[in-house]
ZAMARGU-4260 file (C-alpha; in steps of 0.2 Angstrom, whole numbers, plus 5000, padded with zeros to 4 digits):
<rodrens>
0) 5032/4906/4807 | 5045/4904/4821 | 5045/4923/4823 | 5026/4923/4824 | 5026/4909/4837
5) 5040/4916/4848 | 5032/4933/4847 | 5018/4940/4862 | 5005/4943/4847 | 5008/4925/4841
10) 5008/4919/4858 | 4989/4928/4859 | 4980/4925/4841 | 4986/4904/4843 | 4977/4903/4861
15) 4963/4912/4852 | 4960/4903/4836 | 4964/4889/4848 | 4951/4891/4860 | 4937/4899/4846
20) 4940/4879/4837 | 4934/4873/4855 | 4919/4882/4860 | 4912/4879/4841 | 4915/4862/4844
25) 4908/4861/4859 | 4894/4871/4854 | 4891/4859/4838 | 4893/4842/4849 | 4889/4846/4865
30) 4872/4857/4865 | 4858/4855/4858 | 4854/4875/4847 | 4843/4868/4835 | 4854/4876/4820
35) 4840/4878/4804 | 4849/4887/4790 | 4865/4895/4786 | 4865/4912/4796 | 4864/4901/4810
40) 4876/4893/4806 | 4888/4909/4802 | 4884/4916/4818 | 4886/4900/4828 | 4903/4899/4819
45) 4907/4921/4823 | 4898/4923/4842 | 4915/4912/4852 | 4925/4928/4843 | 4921/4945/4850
50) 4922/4937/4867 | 4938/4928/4867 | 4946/4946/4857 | 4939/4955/4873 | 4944/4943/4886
55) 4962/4936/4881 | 4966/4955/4874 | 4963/4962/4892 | 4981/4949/4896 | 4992/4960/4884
60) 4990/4974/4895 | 5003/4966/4906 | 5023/4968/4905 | 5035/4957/4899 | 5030/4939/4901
65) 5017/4940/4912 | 5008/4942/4896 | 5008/4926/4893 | 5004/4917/4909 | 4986/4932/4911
70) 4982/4923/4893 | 4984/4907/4901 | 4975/4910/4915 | 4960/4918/4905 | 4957/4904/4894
75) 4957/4892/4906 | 4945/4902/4917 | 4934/4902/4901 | 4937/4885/4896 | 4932/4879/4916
80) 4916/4890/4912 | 4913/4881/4897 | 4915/4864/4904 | 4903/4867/4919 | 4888/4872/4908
85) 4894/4857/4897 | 4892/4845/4910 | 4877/4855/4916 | 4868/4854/4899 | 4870/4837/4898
90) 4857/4833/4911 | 4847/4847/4911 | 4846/4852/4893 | 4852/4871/4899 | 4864/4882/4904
95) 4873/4890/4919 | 4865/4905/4925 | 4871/4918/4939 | 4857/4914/4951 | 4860/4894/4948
100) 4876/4897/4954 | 4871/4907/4970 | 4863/4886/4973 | 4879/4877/4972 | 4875/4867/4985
105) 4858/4862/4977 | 4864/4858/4963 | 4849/4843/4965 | 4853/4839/4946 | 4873/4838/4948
110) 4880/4838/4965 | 4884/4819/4967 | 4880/4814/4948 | 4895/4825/4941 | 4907/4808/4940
115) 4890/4803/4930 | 4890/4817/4918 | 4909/4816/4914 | 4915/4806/4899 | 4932/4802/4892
120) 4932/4812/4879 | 4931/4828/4890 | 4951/4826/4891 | 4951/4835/4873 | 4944/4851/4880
125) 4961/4853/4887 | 4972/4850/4874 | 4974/4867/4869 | 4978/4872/4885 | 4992/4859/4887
130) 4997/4863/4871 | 4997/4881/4876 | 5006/4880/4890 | 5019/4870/4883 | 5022/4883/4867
135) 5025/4896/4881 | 5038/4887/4893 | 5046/4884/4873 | 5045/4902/4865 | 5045/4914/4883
140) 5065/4917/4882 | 5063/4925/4867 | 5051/4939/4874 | 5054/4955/4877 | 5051/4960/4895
145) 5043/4979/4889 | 5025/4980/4891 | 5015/4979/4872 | 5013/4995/4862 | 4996/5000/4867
150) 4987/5002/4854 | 4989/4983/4850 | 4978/4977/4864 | 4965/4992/4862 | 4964/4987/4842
155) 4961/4968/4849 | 4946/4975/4860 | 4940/4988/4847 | 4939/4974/4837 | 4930/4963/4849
160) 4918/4977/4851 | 4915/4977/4833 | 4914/4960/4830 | 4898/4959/4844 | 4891/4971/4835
165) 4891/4964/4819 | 4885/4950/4828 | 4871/4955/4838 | 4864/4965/4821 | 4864/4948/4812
170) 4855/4939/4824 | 4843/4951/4827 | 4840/4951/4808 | 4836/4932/4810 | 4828/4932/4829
175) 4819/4950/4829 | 4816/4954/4849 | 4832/4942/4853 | 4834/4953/4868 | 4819/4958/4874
180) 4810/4941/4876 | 4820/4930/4881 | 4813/4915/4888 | 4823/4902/4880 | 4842/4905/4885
185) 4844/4892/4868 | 4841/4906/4858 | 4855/4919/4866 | 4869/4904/4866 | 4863/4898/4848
190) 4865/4918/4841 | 4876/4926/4854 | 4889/4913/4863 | 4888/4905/4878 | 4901/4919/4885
195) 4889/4934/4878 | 4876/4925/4886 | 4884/4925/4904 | 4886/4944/4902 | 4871/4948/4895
200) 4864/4939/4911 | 4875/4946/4923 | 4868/4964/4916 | 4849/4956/4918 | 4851/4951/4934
205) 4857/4968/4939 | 4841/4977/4932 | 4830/4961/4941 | 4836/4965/4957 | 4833/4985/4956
210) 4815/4978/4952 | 4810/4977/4970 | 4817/4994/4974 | 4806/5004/4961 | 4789/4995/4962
215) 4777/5002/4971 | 4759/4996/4973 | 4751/5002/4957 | 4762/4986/4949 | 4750/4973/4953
220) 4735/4982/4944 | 4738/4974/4931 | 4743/4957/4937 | 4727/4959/4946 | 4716/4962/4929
225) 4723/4948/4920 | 4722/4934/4933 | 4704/4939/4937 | 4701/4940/4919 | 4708/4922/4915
230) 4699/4915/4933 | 4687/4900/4929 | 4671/4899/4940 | 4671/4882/4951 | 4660/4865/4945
235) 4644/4866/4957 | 4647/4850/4962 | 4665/4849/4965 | 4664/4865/4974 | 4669/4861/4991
240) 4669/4841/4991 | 4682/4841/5001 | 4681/4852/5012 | 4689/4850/5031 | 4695/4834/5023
245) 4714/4831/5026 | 4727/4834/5010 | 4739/4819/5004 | 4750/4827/4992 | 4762/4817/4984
250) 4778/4821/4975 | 4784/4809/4963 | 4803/4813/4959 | 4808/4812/4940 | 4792/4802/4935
255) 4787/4806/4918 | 4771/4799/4910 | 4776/4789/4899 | 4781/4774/4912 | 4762/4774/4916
260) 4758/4755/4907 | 4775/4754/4901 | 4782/4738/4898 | 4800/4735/4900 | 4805/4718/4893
265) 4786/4711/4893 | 4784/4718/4913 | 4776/4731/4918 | 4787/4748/4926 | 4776/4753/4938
270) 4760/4742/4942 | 4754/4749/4955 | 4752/4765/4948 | 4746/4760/4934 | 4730/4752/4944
275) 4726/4767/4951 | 4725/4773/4934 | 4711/4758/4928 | 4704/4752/4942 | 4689/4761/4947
280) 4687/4756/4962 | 4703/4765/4967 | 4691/4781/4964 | 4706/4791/4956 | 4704/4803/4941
285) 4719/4803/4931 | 4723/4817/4919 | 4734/4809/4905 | 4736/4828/4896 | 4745/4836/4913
290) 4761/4844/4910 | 4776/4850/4925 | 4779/4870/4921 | 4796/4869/4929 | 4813/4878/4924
295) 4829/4877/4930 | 4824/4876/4949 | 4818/4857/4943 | 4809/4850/4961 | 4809/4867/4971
300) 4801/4876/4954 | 4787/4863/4956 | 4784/4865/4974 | 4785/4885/4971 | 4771/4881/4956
305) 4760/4870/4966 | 4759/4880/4980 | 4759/4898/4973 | 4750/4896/4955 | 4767/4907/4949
310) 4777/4904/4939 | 4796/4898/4942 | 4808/4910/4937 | 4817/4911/4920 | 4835/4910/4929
315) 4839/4902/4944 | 4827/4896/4957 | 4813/4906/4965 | 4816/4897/4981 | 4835/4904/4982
320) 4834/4918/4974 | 4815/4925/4979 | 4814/4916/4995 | 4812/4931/5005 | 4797/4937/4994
325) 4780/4939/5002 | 4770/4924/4998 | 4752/4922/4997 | 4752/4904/4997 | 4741/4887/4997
330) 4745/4883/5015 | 4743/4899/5023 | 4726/4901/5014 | 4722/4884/5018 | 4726/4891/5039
335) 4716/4905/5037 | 4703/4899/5029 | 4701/4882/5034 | 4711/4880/5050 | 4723/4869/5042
340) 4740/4862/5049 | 4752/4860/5033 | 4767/4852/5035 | 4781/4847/5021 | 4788/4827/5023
345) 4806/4826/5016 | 4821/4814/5021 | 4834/4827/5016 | 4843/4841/5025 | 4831/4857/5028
350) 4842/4867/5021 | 4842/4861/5005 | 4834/4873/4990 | 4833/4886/5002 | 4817/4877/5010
355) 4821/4881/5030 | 4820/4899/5024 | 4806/4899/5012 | 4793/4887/5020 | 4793/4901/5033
360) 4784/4914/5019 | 4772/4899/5014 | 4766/4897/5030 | 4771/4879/5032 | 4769/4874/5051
365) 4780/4859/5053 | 4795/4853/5041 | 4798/4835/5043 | 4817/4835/5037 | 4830/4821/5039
370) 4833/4824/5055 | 4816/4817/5061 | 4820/4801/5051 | 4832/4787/5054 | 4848/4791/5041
375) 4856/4775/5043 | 4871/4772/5029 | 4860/4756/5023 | 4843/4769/5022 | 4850/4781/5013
380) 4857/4780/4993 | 4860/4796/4982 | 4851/4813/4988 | 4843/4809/5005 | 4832/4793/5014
385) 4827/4780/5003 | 4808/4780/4999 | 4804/4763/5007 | 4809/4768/5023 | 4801/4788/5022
390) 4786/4782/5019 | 4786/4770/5034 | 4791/4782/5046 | 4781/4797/5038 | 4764/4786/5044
395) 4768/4791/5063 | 4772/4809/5058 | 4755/4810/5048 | 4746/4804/5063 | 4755/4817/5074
400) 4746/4833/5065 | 4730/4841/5068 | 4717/4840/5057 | 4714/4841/5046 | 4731/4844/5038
405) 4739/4850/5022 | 4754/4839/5019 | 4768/4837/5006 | 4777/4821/5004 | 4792/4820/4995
410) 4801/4807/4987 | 4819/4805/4982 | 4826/4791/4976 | 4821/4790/4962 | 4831/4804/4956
415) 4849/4808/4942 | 4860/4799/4940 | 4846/4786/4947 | 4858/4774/4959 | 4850/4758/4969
420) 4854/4745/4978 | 4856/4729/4971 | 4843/4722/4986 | 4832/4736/4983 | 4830/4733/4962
425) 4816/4721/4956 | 4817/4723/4939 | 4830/4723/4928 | 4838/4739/4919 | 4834/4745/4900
430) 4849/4738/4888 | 4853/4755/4879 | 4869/4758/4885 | 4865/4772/4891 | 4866/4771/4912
435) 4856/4784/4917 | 4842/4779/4905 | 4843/4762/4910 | 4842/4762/4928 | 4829/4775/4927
440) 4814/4758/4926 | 4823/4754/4941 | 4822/4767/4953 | 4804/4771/4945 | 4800/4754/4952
445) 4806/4755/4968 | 4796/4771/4970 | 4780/4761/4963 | 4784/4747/4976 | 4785/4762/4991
450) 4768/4770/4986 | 4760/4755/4987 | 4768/4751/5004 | 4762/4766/5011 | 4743/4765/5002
455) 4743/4748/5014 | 4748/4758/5028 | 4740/4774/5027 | 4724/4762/5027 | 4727/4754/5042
460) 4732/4771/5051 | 4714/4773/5048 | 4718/4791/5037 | 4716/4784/5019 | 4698/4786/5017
465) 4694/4803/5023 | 4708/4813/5014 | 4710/4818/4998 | 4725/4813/4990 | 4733/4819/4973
470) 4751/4813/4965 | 4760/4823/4953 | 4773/4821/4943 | 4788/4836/4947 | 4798/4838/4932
475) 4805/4825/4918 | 4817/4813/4924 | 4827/4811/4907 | 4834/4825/4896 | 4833/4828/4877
480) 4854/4824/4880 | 4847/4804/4880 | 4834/4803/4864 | 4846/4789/4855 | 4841/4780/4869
485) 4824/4787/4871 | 4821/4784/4853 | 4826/4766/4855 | 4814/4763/4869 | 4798/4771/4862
490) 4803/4765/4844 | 4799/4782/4837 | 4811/4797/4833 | 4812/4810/4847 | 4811/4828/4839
495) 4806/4843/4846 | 4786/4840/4843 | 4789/4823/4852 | 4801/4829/4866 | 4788/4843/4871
500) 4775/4828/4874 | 4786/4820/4887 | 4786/4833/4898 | 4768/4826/4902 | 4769/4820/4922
505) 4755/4810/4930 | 4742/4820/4942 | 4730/4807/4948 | 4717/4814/4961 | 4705/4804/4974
510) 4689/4816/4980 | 4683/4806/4998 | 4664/4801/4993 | 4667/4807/4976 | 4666/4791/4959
515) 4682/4794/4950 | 4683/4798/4933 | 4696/4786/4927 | 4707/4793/4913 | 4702/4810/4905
520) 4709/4819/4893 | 4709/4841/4899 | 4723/4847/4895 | 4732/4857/4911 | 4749/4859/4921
525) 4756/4864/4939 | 4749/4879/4938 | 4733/4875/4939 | 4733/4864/4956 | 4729/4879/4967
530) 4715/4888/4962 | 4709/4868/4960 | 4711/4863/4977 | 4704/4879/4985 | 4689/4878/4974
535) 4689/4860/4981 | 4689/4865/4998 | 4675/4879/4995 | 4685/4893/4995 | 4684/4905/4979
540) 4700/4907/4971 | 4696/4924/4962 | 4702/4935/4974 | 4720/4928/4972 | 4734/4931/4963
545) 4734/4914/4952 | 4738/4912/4935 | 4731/4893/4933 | 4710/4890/4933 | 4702/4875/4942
550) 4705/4860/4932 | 4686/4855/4936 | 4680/4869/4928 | 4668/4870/4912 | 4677/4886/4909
555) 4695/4878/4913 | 4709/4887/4903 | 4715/4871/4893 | 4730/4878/4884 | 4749/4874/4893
560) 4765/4888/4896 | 4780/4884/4895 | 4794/4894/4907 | 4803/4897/4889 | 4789/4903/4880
565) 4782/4888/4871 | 4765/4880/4874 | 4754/4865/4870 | 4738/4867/4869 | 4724/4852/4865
570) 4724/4854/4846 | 4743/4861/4843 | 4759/4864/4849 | 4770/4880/4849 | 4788/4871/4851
575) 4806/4882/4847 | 4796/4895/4834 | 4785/4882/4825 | 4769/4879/4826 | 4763/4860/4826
580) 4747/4850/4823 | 4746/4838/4839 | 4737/4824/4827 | 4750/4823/4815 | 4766/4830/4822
585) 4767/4839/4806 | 4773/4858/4805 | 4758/4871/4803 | 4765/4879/4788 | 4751/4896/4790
590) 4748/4899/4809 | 4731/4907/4813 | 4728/4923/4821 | 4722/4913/4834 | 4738/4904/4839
595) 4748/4919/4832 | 4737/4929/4849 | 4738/4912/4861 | 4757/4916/4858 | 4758/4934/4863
600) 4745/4929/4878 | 4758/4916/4882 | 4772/4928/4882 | 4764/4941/4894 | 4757/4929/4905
605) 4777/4922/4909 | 4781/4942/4910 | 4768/4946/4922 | 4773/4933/4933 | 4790/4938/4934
610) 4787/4957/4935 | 4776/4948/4951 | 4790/4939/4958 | 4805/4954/4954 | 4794/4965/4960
615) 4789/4957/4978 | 4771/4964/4972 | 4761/4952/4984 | 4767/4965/4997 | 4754/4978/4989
620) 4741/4966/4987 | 4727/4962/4999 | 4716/4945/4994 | 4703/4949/5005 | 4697/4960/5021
625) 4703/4948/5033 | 4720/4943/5026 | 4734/4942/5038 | 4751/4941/5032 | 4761/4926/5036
630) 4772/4931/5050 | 4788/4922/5050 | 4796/4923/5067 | 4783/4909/5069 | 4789/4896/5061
635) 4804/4885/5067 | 4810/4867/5059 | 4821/4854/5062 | 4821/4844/5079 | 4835/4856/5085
640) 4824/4871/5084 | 4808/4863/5093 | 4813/4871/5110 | 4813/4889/5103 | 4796/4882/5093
</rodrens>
């Protein structure tokens, strides 16, 4: 044993099994892989091995004891990698991809909340490296400074190379297509490693980006065919009711549908929202089945959804990583069209997510970033200006632009890991223990007490009653990493039929001159706010790339994507490779042909967005005669860049 342990071989197979013990631990403990029988299992226990044989073998090609220290620098290279898509996961349910981290410094679901994330017991995940270290400061004397016979390290990679396969041909045995449709990077981490996975995404990210260079402009044929075949013809009488009228779009941060007539402790979490919801008067229609459709981009893959009708992308966000792409997007149509201003309101830097960039391709004429607002230490609190204070000095702003106007306003504070003032917080927090959770009701208070503040406001700036004004949800606010707390909150069990009902978001939508429909049940989601709100303005959304359909439509398509293949529709859910009936939550044991086709629909929908977005195929496409593509060198933001402007 002493011979084993002072030897470089014993050096290198006690960092491995050291190191194998971790990542399965952490896979068990730390992510969510939805294990459901025993080759799983086997394969969650074998997938940490080819990797770490491949990786820590490379450090026996060194001489002498430099051996030793390439092992330790590899494994703790590969145990940072681990820890960052650990304290990644644990807010957005995910893992690290190469185009996230091309967005380090939007990192809008860590950046700040890190500290947040981190827990005591992380300190294990370094115990083998201490341990490690230690054992070589002890045994390195007695190591030969020659280099390894050769054939060692190329029998440890051989070996690698063997296990993988072995691997790979057992998951595909239990997840036919593993590769080839990979929506759901759960899947490749459960069956492959969360190492293999950062390969096999390094390799796809290589092939995406030769996408661009080898389309041409047959591509979009067949976009084209399917979005004009999925297109729902406008209601008669919704079809334009609001035209020329101006557009308030409103961004609620993190808001999931369930605080709608939520009661914390007997009071109510957002009251004011909830009478837009019930009263009448108010004239809203509030659709209680509307879903977000985001992905790892979170708020930018919202804004990208909502003003675009594409889909985010299955990596990254498309805001960084596409945000050159040509666009044919909800404001510049609205321009051309309608002679709309558009304008995005946001008290954050313009540069963050890409969007000083990005809103250029849009065609967004003016971005209202921080630097228009007053960023005093006591007006700001986690990413940016609180929402009291944006609204207030948005009103001004508003009243500033042309009309009629397209404009975005964004929230923030009410966003991970939810911080607030102790002045700023009316109600008390939840009592799970679980922080994030619990000051989640306040910040979603706060941003109830700003909307209603500016409601007051934007009525006495005289703009309230001749624009049409939606709110919508962006993305959930709180992760499947919280359902104790979740589950002790609702007072039901959160699984995976119950977690893919919480993504529901608000979208509540008030027509000037037309009688609100109160709560209604049409089941839709982000994608399907554009072709609405051309069809609203009276302009025919056929002739667009669009993969949503008016939500006021007899012939609206009522069934959900998700950006990981799964989908909801109004009679059943498709959720992690089940089928569910929506009445009971129970499994569907014999899926019909029906949903068995919904699913492959499903699938090449999500592909033929991408191949859209990879392929830069708006650049072939032509909407109509007199479409004029948005011209960039247009388009400055920021108060600095007026004077070019």
């Amino acid at each position: 044993m002493k011979k084993m342990l002072s030897s470089k071989m014993g050096f290198f197979f006690i960092a491995v099994i050291m190191l194998w013990i971790k990542s399965y631990l952490i896979y068990q403990f730390e992510f969510n892989l939805d294990i459901n029988n025993s080759m799983q299992q086997f394969l969650l226990i074998l997938n940490p091995l080819s990797s770490m044989l491949i990786f820590l073998g490379l450090a026996l090609f060194a001489k002498g004891k430099r051996a030793g220290i390439w092992i330790i620098v590899i494994d703790s290279l590969m145990t940072f990698f681990l820890y960052a898509n650990v304290v990644f996961y644990r807010f957005n349910s995910d893992f690290i991809t190469l185009p996230t981290l091309t967005q380090t410094s939007n990192f809008g679901s860590l950046g700040g909340s890190i500290v947040d994330l981190a827990t005591w017991h992380d300190l294990l995940y370094i115990v083998d490296l201490v341990i490690l270290i230690a054992l070589f400061i002890k045994t390195r004397g007695y190591w030969s400074n020659e280099r390894i016979q050769l054939r060692k390290p190329f029998l440890i990679l051989t070996g690698g190379v063997i296990f993988f396969t072995v691997n790979l041909s057992l998951a595909e045995i239990d997840r036919p297509q593993l590769l080839k449709r990979t929506f759901d990077r759960n899947y490749i981490v459960k069956y492959l490693g969360a190492y293999n996975f950062a390969i096999y995404d390094a390799i796809q990210n290589v092939k995406t980006s030769t996408q661009r260079v080898l389309a041409d402009s047959s591509d979009i044929t067949e976009v084209e065919n399917y979005t004009k075949n999925k297109y729902a013809k406008p209601d008669d009488e919704m079809f334009g009711a609001a035209k020329g009228k101006n557009i308030i779009k409103i961004h609620l941060e993190s808001f999931q549908s369930f605080l709608i007539d939520y009661k914390l402790d007997g009071e109510e979490v957002t009251p004011f929202i909830n009478s837009l919801v019930h009263d009448q008067k108010q004239n809203f229609t509030y659709y209680e089945n509307f879903f977000h459709q985001t992905e790892q981009g979170k708020t930018a893959d919202a804004e990208h959804i909502l003003d675009n009708s594409l889909y985010g992308l299955p990596q990254g966000a498309a805001f960084v990583t596409k945000g050159n792409n040509t666009y044919q997007a909800l404001p510049s149509i609205l321009h051309q069209k309608g002679g709309y201003t558009s304008a995005v309101l946001h008290g954050d830097n313009k540069s963050f997510w890409n969007r000083d960039e990005v809103y250029k391709h849009l065609g967004i004429d003016e971005f209202f970033d921080s630097s228009y607002y007053d960023m005093s230490e006591d007006k700001v609190i986690n990413y940016g200006l609180k929402d009291k204070p944006f609204f207030k000095e948005s009103i001004p702003l508003l009243e500033s632009l042309d009309q009629p106007f397209y404009a975005h306003m964004m929230t923030l504070t009410h966003h991970h890991p939810y911080l607030i003032d102790e002045d700023d917080a009316s109600i008390e927090p939840a009592k799970t223990g679980d922080p994030s959770v619990d000051r989640y009701f306040q910040t979603a208070r706060y941003l109830d007490e700003s909307l209603e503040q500016f409601f007051k406001d934007l009525k006495k700036s005289g703009l309230y009653d001749d624009s049409l004004i939606y709110i919508y949800g962006d993305h959930y606010g709180i992760s499947d990493n919280h359902n104790r707390a979740m589950s002790e909150l609702l007072d039901e069990d959160i699984t995976d039929f119950k977690q893919a009902q919480l993504q529901r978001v608000p979208l509540l939508i008030k027509v000037p001159g037309v009688e609100g429909k109160g709560t209604v049940k049409e089941y839709a989601g982000q994608m399907d706010i554009v072709p609405t709100m051309l069809h609203l303005q009276g302009i025919d959304a056929k002739p667009y790339i669009l993969f949503g359909t008016d939500i006021f439509s007899k012939e609206h398509k009522n069934f959900v994507p998700f950006r990981n293949g799964d989908f909801i529709t109004p009679k059943y859910s498709y959720i992690k490779d089940v089928y569910y009936d929506n009445d009971t939550g129970e499994k569907i044991e014999k899926p019909t042909k029906e949903m068995k086709d919904l699913k492959e629909t499903v699938h090449r929908e999500l592909e033929l967005s991408d191949k859209v977005l990879y392929g830069d195929l708006l650049r072939f496409y032509e909407p109509t005669k007199d479409w004029k593509p948005t011209d960039t060198s247009k388009y400055f933001y920021g108060k600095d860049d007026q004077d070019k402007k």
